[in-house]
C-alpha positions as CSV (number, residue, x, y, z in Angstrom):
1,X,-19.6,-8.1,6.1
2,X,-23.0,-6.9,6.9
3,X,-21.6,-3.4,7.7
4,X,-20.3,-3.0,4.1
5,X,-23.7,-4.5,2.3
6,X,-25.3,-1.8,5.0
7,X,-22.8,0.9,4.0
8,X,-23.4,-0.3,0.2
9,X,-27.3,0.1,0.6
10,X,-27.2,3.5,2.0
11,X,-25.1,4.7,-0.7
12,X,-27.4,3.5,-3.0
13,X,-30.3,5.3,-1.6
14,X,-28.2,8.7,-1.7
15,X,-27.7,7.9,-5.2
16,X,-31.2,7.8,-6.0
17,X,-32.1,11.1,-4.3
18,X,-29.3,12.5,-5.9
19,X,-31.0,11.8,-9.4
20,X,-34.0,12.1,-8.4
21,X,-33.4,15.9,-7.4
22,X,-34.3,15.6,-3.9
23,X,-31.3,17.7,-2.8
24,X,-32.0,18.5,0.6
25,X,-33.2,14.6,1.8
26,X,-30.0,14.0,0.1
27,X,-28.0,17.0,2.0
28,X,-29.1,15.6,5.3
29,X,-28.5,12.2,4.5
30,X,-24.8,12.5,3.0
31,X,-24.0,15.0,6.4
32,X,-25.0,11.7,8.5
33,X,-22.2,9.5,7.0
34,X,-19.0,8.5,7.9
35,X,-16.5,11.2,5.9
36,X,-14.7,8.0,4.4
37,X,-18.2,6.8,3.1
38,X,-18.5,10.2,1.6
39,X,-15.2,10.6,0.3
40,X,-15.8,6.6,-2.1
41,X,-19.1,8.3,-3.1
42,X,-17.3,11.4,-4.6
43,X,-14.9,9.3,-6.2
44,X,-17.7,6.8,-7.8
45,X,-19.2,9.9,-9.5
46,X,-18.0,11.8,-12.5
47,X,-17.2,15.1,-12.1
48,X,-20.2,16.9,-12.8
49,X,-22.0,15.1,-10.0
50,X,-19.1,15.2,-8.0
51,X,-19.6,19.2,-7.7
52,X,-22.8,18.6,-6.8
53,X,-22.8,16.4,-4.1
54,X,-19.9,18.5,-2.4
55,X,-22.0,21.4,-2.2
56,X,-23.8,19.5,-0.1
57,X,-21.5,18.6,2.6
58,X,-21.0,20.3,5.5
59,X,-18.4,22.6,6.4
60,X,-17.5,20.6,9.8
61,X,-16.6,17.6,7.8
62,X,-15.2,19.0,4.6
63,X,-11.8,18.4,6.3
64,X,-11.8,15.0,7.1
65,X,-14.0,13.7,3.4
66,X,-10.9,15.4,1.6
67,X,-8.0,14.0,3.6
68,X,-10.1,10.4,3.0
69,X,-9.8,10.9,-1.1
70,X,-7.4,10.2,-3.5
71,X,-5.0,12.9,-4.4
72,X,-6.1,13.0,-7.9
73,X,-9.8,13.6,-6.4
74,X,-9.2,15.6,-3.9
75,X,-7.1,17.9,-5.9
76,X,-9.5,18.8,-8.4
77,X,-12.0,19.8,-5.3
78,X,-9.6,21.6,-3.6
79,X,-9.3,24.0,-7.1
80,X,-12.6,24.7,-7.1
81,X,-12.7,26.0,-3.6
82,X,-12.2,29.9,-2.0
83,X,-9.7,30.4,0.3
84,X,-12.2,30.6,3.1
85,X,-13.3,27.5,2.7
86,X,-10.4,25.3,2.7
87,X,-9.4,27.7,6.1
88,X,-13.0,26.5,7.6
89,X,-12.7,22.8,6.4
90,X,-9.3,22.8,7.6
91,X,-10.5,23.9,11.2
92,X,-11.0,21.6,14.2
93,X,-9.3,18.1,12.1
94,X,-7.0,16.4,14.1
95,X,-3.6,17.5,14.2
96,X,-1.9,14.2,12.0
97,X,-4.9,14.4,9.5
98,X,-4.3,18.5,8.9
99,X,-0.8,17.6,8.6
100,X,-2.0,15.3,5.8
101,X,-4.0,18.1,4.3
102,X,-1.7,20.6,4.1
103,X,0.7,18.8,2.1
104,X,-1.8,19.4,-0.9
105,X,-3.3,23.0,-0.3
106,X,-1.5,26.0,-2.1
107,X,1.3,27.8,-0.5
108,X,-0.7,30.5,0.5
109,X,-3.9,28.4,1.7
110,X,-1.2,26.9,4.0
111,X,0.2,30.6,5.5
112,X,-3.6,31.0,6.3
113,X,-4.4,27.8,7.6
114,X,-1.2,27.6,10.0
115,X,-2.0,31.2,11.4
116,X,-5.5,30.4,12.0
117,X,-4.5,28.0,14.7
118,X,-3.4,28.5,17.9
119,X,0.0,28.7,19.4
120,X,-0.3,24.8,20.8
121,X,-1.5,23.0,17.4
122,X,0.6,25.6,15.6
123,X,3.6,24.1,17.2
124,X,1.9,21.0,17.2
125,X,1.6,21.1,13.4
126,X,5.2,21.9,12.8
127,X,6.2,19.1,14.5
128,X,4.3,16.6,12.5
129,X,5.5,18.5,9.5
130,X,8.9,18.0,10.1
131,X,8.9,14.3,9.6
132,X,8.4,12.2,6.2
133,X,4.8,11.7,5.5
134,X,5.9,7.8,5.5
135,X,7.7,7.7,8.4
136,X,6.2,7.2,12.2
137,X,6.6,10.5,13.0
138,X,4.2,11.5,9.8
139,X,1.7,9.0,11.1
140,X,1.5,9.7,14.3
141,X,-0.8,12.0,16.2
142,X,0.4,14.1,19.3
143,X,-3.1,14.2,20.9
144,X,-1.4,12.3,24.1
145,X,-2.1,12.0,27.6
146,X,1.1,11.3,29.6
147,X,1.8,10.5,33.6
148,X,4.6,10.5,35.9
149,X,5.1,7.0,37.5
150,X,5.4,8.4,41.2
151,X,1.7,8.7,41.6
152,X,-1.4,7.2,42.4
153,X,-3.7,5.8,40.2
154,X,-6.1,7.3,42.3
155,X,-4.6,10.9,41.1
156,X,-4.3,9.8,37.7
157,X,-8.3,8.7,37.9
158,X,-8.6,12.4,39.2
159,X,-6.8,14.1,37.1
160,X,-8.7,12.3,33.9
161,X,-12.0,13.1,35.7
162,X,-11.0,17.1,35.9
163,X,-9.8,17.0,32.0
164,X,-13.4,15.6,31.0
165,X,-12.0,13.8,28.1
166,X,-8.8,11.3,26.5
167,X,-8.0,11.5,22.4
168,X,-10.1,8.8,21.1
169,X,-8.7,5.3,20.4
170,X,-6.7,5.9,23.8
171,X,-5.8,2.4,25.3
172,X,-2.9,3.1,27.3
173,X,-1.3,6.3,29.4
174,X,2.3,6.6,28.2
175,X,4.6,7.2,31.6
176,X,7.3,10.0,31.1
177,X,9.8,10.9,33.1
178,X,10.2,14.4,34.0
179,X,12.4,15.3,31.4
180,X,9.4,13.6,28.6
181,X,11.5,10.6,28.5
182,X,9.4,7.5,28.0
183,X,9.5,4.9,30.7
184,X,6.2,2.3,29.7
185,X,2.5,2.4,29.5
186,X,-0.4,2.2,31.3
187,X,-3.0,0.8,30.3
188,X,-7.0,2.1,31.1
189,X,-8.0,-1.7,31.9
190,X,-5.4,-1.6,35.0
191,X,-6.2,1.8,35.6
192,X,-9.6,0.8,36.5
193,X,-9.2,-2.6,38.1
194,X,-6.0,-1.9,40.2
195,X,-6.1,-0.6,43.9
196,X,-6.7,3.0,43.4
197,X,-4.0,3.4,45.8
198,X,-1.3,1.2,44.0
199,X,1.6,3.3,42.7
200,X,1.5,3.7,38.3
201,X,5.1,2.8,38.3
202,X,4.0,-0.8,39.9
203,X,1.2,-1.3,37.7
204,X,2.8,0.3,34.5
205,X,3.9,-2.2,31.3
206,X,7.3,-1.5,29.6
207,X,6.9,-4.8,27.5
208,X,5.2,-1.7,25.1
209,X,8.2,-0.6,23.2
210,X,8.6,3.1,21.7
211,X,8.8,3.5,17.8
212,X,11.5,6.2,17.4
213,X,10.1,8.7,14.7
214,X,12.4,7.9,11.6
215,X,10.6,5.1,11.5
216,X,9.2,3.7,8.0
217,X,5.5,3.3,7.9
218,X,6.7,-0.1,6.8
219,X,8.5,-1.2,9.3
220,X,5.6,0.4,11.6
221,X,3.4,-2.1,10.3
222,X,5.8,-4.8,11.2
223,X,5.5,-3.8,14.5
224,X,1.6,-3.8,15.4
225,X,1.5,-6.6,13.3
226,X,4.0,-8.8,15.0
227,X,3.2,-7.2,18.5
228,X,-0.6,-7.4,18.4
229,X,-0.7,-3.3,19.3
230,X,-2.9,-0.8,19.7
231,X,-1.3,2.0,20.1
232,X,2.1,2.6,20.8
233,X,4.4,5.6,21.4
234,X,6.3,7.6,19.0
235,X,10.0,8.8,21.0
236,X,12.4,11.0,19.2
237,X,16.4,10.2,19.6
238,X,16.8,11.1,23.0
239,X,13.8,8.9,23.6
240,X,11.4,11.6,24.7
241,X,7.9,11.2,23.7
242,X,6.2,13.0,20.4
243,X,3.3,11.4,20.1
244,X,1.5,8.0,19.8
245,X,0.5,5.8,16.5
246,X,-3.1,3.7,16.6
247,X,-4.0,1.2,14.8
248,X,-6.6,3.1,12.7
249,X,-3.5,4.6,11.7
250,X,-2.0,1.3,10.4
251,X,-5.1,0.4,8.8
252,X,-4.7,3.1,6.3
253,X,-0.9,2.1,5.8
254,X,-2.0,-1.4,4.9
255,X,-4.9,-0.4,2.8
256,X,-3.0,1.9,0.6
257,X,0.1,-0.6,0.1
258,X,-2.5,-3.2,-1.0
259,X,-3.6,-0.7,-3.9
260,X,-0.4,0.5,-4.8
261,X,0.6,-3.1,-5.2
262,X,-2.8,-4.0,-7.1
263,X,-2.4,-0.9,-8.8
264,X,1.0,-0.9,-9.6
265,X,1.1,-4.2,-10.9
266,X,-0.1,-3.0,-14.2
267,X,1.5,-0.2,-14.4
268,X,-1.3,2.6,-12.9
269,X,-1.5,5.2,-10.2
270,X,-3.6,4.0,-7.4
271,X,-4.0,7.8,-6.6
272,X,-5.7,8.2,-10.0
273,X,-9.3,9.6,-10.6
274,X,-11.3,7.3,-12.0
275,X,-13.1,10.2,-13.8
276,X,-10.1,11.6,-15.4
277,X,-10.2,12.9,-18.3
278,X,-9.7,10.0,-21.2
279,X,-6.6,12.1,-22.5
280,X,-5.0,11.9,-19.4
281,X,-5.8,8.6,-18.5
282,X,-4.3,7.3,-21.5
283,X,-1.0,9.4,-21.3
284,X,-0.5,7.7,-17.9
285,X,-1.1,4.2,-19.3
286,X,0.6,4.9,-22.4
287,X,4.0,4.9,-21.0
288,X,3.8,1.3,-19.7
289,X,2.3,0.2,-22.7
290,X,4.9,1.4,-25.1
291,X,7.8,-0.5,-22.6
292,X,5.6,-3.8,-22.8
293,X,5.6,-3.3,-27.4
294,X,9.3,-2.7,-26.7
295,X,9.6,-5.8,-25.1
296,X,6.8,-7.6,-27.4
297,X,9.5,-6.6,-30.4
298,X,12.8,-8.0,-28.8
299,X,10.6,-11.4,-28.2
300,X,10.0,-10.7,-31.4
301,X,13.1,-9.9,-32.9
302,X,14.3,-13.8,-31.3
303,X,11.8,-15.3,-33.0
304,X,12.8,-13.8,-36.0
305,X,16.0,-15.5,-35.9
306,X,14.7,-18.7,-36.1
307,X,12.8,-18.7,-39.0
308,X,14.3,-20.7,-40.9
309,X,13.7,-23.5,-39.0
310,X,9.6,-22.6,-38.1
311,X,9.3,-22.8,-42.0
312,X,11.0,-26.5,-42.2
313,X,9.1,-27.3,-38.5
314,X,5.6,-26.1,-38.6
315,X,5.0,-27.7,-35.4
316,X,7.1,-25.9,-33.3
317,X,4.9,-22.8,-34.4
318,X,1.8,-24.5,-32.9
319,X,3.7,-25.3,-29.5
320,X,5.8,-22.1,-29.4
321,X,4.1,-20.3,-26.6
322,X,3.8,-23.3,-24.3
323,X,7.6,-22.2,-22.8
324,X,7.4,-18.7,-22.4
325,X,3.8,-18.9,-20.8
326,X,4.9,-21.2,-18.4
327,X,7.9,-19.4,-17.8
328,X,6.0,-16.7,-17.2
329,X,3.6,-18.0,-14.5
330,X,6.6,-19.5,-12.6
331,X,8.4,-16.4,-12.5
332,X,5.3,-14.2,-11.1
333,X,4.7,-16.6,-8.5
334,X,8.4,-16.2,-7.1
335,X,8.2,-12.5,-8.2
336,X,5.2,-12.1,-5.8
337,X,6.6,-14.0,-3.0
338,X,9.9,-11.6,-3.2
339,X,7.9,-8.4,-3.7
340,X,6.1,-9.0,-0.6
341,X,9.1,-10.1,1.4
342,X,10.9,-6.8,0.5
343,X,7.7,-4.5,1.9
344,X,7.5,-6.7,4.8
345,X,11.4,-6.7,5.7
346,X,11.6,-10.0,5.4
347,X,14.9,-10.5,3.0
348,X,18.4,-9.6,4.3
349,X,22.1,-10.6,3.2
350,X,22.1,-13.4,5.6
351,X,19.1,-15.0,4.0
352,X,19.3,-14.3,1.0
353,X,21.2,-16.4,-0.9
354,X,18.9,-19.4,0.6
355,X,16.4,-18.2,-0.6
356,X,17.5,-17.9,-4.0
357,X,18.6,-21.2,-3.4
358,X,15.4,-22.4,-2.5
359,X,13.9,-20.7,-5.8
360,X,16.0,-22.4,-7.9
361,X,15.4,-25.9,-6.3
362,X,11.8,-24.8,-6.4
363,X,11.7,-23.9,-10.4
364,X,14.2,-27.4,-11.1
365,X,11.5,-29.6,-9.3
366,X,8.4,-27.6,-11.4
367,X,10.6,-28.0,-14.5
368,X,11.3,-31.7,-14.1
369,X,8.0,-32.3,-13.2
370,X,5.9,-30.6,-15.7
371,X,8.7,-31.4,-18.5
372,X,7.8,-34.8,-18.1
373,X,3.8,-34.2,-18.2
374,X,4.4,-31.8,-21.3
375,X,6.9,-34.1,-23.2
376,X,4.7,-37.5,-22.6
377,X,1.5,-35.3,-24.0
378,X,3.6,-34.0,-27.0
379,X,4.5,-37.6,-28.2
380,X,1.1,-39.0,-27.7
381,X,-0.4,-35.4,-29.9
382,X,2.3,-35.5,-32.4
383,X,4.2,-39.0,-32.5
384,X,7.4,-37.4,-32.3
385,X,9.8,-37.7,-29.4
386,X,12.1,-35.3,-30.3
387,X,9.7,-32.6,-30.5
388,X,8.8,-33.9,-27.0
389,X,12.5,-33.9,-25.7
390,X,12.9,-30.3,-27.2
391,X,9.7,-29.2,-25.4
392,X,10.8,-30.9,-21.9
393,X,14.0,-29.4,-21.7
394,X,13.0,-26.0,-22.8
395,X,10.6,-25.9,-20.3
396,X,13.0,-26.8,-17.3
397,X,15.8,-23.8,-18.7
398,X,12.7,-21.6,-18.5
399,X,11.2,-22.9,-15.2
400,X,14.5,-22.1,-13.3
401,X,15.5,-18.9,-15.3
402,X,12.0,-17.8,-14.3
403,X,12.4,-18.8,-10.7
404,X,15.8,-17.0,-10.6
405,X,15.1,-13.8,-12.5
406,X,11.2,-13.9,-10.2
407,X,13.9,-13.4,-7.0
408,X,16.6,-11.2,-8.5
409,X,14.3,-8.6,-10.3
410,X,12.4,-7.3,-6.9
411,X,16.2,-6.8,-5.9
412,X,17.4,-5.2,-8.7
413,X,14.6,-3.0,-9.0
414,X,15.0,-1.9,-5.3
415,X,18.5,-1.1,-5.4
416,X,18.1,1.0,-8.4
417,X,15.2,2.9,-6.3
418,X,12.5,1.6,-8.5
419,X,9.3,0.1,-7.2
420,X,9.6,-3.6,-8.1
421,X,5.4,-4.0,-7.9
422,X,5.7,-1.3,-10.7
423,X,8.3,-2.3,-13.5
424,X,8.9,-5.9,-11.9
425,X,6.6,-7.8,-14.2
426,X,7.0,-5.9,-17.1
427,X,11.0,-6.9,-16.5
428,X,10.0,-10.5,-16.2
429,X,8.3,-10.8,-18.6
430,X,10.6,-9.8,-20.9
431,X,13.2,-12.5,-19.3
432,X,10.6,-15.1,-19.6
433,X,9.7,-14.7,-23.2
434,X,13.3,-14.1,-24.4
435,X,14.8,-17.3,-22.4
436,X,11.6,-19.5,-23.4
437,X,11.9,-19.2,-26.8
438,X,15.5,-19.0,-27.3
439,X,15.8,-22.7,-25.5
440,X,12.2,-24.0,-27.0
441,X,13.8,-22.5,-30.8
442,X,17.2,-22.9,-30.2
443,X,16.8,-26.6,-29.2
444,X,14.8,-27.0,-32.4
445,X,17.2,-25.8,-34.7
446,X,20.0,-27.8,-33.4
447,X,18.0,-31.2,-33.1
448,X,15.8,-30.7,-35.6
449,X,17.1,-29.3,-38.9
């Protein structure tokens, strides 16, 4: 906590010299930040000062602020720049954070870039680029020290000692046969409390499982979460090792599901700039907005139906949008709970249909329970058990439509290859309002007139 309020403080104070003029105070400062603490202060400023401030970075870290920023951010940067540049900025980054970079740059910037390097991170590159950006093998970085398990950890000490350096975040040495295949891991803490003359292949984990590259960054996740990782290898399918994944790695995962689930909630690109222009920002929203009036009208077109009986009943009209609301809430909760299950793996065909089960018994117990609070407060406001009766048992159809249509929606939606965090509320919504006032209306009009 006190590193983000520090973080905060100093980004503040590069504010101020920013419009203050005091450009070179500034130029010094902003070159002594991390690149992901320059890359949120590009994207907190419009675009204007956004040119500004990136004429003040450095070339040695250009690379690493634009693979930090989102697309839409880093984009518009990357237009204003000469080819030159992006070939300098793109120079000494890791080889899984180029591979990130790339995937933006022009065609040509690209050519350049790849024939700038050198034969190894040329090959090196081509390897990360064959796999989906989303996948393990897209995450992963093939920075990697690897050992054979017939040796010392006294040669392995040397050997470390003669290279001068390990990739940073290196926890563990992955063991290889001679062939690459991946036998387990060692880690540095043994490496450096163990009998120097203790053999690696006695002092070696293989309780570190391998993550074949196909892998989905979800499902990578899964695994450091679940397995309290570090690091862990990445092994194509003969099981020889490509590379490794870190947890800094996962991190990011996490972070950017998080937003696309905030984001997507209501209907928005988490990759959007919040600078766009206006225009463009309300295309993008406009398209969600025009599916919610659709909606709006068929809710609307239900309650037209029964208007015959809202003129003889003015009292339903008052306590109309006490189904649907509720509805509404009921579904999201069991919506949410589903959505999340999906991302983390957690829903298959054998349990399934308990927990839709368990859904339903979940929105018939909420129904029963808060029809009873709603119809008692109903009679005691209005005098008029009926009304109360209607009120009670719309709310219970609602309740467990909601609860069923909050776990089948996420399902839908993902078979049809659309992202349930996206369209699944406006869906449900839909369901909830329809279904609430067709029982709260519908009872009405067969009770009641």
């Amino acid at each position: 906590m006190e590193g983000r309020e520090h973080t905060k403080a100093t980004l503040e104070l590069l504010r101020e010299k920013l419009n203050s003029g005091r450009m070179r105070a500034a130029g010094i400062m902003v070159n002594s930040l991390h690149p992901s603490e320059v890359a949120r202060l590009l994207e907190s400023l419009p675009p204007k000062d956004r040119a500004v401030l990136w004429e003040l970075v450095g070339s040695e870290i250009e690379g690493d602020v634009l693979v930090e920023l989102v697309d839409k951010v880093r984009d518009g940067l990357i237009e204003g720049m000469a080819t030159e540049d992006l070939v300098a900025a793109a120079g000494g980054m890791e080889v899984d954070d180029l591979a990130d970079l790339l995937a933006d740059l022009p065609e040509a910037v690209t050519q350049e870039v790849l024939q700038s390097l050198d034969h190894q991170d040329h090959e090196r590159i081509k390897q990360v680029l064959a796999y989906d950006e989303e996948s393990a093998g897209g995450l992963m970085n093939i920075d990697i020290v690897t050992v054979r398990p017939d040796v010392t950890l006294e040669v392995v000490g040397r050997y470390l000692r003669a290279v001068g350096e390990i990739p940073d975040g290196t926890d563990s040495i992955f063991v290889v046969s001679r062939d690459n295949t991946y036998i387990g891991a060692l880690f540095l803490s043994r490496l450096v409390t163990h009998d120097p003359e203790e053999m690696v292949a006695n002092v070696m984990s293989t309780d570190v499982m391998p993550i074949p590259a196909h892998t989905s960054s979800s499902q990578v996740v899964w695994e450091f979460e679940n397995r309290d990782l570090l690091s862990a290898p990445v092994v194509d399918d003969d099981f020889r090792v490509l590379g490794r994944i870190t947890v800094d790695d996962v991190v990011d995962v996490i972070r950017d599901e998080a937003e696309h689930s905030l984001m997507g909630a209501a209907g928005l690109d988490e990759e959007d700039d919040m600078f766009a222009p206006v225009v463009t920002s309300a295309t993008r929203r406009a398209l969600w907005l025009g599916v919610n009036l659709l909606t709006a009208f068929l809710a609307a077109a239900v309650v037209d139906q029964f208007q015959t009986t809202l003129d003889k009943i003015v009292l339903l009209a008052v306590l109309m949008p006490v189904v649907p609301s509720m509805g509404g809430v009921a579904g999201s909760q069991s919506l949410v709970i589903i959505t999340r299950a999906l991302a983390l793996g957690l829903i298959n065909r054998d349990n399934a249909m308990r927990i839709f089960q368990k859904e339903l018994r979940v929105g018939i117990l909420n129904g029963l329970g808060w029809a009873l609070i709603v119809a008692l407060f109903t009679y005691l406001w209005f005098g008029d058990w009926r009304i109360g009766g209607i009120i009670g048992a719309a709310m219970i159809i609602n309740l467990v439509i909601a609860a069923g249509a909050g776990f089948s929606i996420p399902l839908l939606l993902k078979r049809m290859s659309v992202d349930p965090a996206l369209a699944g509320g406006v869906v449900l919504t839909t369901v909830t309002d329809v279904v609430g006032y067709m029982a709260f209306l519908g009872l009405g009009a067969m009770f009641l007139v």
